[in-house]
N, C-alpha and C positions, 0 to 999 in steps of 0.2 A: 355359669359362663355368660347367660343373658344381661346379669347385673353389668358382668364387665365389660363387655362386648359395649353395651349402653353409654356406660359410664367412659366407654374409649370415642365413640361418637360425640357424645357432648363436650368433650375436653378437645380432642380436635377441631371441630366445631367452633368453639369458641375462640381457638389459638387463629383460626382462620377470621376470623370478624373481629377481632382486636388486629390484628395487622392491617386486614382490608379498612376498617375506619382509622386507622392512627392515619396511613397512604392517603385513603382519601378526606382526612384533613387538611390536604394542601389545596386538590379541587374545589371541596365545599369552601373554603374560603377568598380562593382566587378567580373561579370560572361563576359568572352570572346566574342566577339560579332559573331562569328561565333556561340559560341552553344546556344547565345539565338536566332538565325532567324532560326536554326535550330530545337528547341521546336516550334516556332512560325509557322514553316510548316508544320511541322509534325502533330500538333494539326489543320493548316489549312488543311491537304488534309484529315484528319479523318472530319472536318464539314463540308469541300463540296461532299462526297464521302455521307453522311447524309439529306444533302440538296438535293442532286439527287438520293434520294432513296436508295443505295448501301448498304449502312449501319443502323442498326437502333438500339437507343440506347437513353436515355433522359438525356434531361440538366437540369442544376439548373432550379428553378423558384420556385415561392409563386403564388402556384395556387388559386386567391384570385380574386372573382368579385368585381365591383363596390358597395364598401355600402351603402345602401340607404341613407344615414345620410349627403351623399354629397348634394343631393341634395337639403337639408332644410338648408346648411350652402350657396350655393348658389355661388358671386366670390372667398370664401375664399374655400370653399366647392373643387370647383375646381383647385383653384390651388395648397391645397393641395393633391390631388387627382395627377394630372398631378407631383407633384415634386417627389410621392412615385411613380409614372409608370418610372420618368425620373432616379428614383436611383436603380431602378428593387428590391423594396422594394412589390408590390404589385402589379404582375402581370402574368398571362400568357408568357409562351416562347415558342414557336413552334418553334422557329430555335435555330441553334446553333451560327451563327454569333455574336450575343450582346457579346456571352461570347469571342469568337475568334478576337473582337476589346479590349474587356477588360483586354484581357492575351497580348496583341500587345501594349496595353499602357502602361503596368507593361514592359517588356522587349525591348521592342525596339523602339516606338513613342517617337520621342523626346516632352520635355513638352510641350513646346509651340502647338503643332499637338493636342495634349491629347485633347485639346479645342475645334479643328474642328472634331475632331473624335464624343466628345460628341453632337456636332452642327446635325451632320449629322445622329448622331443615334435618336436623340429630334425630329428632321424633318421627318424620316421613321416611329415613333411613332408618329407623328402628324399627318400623311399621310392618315395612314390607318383609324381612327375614321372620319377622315371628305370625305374618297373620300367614306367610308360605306354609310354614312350619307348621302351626296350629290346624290349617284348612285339612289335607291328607299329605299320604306319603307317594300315592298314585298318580302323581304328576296334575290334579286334579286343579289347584292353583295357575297352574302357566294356563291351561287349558280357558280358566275364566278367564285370566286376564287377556288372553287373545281374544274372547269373545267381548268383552268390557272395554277395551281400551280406548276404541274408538270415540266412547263417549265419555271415558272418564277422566283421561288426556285432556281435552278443553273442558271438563268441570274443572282439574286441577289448575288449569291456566288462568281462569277466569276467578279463580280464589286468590292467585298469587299476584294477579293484575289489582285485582279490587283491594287486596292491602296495599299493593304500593298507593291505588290512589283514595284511598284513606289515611295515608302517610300523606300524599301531594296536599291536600286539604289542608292537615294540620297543622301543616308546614307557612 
């Protein structure tokens, strides 16, 4: 079920970054590139300033749990299930990052990137269900993650910022 639960995250994923880059081929070649890495920071130091507590404030999402109906559909079950998490069609968002890669692919990821970005956002969504899963069944998971968050929140931020400006650089 893991394979396909995966394999529905990356195929979403990617359907998601091929649309946001074909869209944002009309920005990247018409707005200045100066004021689009410009939006792109400005929206970045409002989500890590969120991610480290500073600010608070909600993003999109479709607060929507798992249907049971997955379950009785089985492989097809899950990888439909995994391709609506991978296109953030059906799911929780506790950060603001998914959105601050998704406005980075619209303005300034060139297309080709739009791919590894979706790669990388399927694999952080694939993370967390199976290291839950693998940790215990004791609720022992939520438990660290309350106690971690605080710090792990802005490591996460400061990984996602420092790609983009590893991108701004290359660019």
């Amino acid at each position: 079920m893991v394979r396909f639960f995966g394999a529905g995250l990356f195929l979403g994923a990617a359907v998601v970054a091929f649309v946001a880059a074909v869209v944002g081929a009309i920005p990247q070649a018409l707005v200045p590139e100066p004021v689009r890495w410009g939006l792109v920071g400005a929206v970045a130091l409002a989500v890590v300033a969120r991610e480290c507590g500073l600010l608070r404030f909600r993003v999109p999402e479709n607060a929507r749990l798992v249907p049971e109906d997955v379950q009785h559909l089985r492989e097809w079950g899950a990888l439909q299930f995994g391709f609506e998490m991978g296109t953030g069609m059906r799911t929780y968002s506790p950060s603001g990052l998914p959105h601050l890669l998704l406005l980075a692919v619209v303005l300034v990821v060139p297309f080709p990137a739009a791919f590894a970005v979706a790669a990388g956002f399927a694999a952080g969504r694939l993370a967390m269900p199976l290291l839950s899963n693998a940790w215990s069944d004791d609720g022992g998971w939520s438990e660290l993650w309350a106690r971690t968050q605080r710090w792990v929140r802005p490591l996460l931020a400061a990984v996602v910022v420092g790609a983009l400006a590893v991108v701004a650089v290359a660019s």
